[in-house]
C-alpha distance (Angstrom), angle and dihedral (degrees) to the residues before:
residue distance angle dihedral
X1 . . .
X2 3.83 . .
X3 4.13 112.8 .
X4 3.82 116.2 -88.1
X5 3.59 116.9 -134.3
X6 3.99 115.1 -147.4
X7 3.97 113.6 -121.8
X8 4.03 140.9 159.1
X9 2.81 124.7 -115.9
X10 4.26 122.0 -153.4
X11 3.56 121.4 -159.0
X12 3.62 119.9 -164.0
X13 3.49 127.3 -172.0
X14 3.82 113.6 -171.4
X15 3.74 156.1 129.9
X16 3.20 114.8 -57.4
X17 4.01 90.3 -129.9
X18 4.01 81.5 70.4
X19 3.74 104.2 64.7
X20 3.83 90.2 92.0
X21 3.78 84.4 63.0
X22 3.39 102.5 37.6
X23 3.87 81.5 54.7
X24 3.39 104.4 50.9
X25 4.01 86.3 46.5
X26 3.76 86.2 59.3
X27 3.61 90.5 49.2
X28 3.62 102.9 50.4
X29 3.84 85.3 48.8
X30 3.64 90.0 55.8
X31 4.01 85.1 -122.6
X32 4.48 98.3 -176.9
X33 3.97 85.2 -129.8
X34 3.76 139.0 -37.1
X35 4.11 132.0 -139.1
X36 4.04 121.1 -129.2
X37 4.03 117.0 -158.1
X38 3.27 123.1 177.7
X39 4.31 101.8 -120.7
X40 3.97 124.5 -158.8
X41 4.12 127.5 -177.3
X42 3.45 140.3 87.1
X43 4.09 139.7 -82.3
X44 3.77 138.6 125.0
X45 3.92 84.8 -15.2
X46 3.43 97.2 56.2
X47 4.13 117.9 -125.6
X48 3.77 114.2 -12.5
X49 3.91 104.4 -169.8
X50 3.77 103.0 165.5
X51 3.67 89.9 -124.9
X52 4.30 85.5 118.7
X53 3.34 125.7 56.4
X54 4.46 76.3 -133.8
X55 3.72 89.1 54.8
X56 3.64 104.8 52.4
X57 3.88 122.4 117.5
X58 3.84 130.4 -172.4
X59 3.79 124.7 -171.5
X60 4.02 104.6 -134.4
X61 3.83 110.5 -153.7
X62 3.50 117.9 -158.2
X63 3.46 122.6 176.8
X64 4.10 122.5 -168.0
X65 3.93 145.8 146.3
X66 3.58 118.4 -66.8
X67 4.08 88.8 -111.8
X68 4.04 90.8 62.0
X69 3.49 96.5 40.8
X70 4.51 94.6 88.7
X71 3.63 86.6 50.4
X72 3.42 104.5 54.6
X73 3.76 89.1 39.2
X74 4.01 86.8 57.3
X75 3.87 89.6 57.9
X76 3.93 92.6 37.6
X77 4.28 84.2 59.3
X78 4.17 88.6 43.0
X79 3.77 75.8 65.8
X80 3.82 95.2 49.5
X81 3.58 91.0 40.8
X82 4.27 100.4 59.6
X83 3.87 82.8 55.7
X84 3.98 108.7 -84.9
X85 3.69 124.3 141.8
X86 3.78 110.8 -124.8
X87 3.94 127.9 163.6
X88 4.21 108.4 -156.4
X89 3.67 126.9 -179.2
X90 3.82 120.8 174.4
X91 3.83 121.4 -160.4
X92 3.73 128.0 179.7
X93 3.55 112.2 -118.9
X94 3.79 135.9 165.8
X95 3.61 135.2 -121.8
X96 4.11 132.7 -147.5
X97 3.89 90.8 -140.4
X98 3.95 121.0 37.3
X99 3.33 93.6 -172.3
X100 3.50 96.4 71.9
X101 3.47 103.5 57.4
X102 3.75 98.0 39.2
């Protein structure tokens, strides 16, 4: 088996009118990349369908080293702090090529 690289992985489910910031957290982390999905269901918020431009979710994935993760967590709670509802789960993971993602 190849080596495994250890990773985090952030998952970020949000309103969609937060991507911008979710991006330019990414950025300023210099996060290698990011993945956008468009994310429907239900929780705290009640139903989020999509059907409104209002009631659109994505789930942001970010994935970075284990010595980035606290800091991008600290701007991901700036968020939560000025009032915006975010759901984020972090999960280690591993990756087949380090490199990438560093």
């Amino acid at each position: 088996m190849p080596p495994l690289y250890p990773m985090k992985l952030i998952n970020i489910v949000a309103n969609i009118t937060l991507e911008e910031r979710l991006v330019d957290i990414a950025e300023a982390h210099e996060a290698s990349g990011y993945t956008v999905l468009d994310a429907r269901g239900a929780g705290s918020a009640g139903l989020q369908t999509g059907a409104l431009d209002g009631e659109s979710n994505i789930l942001f994935l970010l994935l970075v080293p284990e010595s980035k993760l606290d800091q991008v967590l600290a701007d991901v709670e700036k968020l939560m702090k000025r009032g915006h509802h975010l759901a984020t789960f972090v999960s280690d993971t591993q990756v087949l090529r380090r490199e990438k993602f560093d």
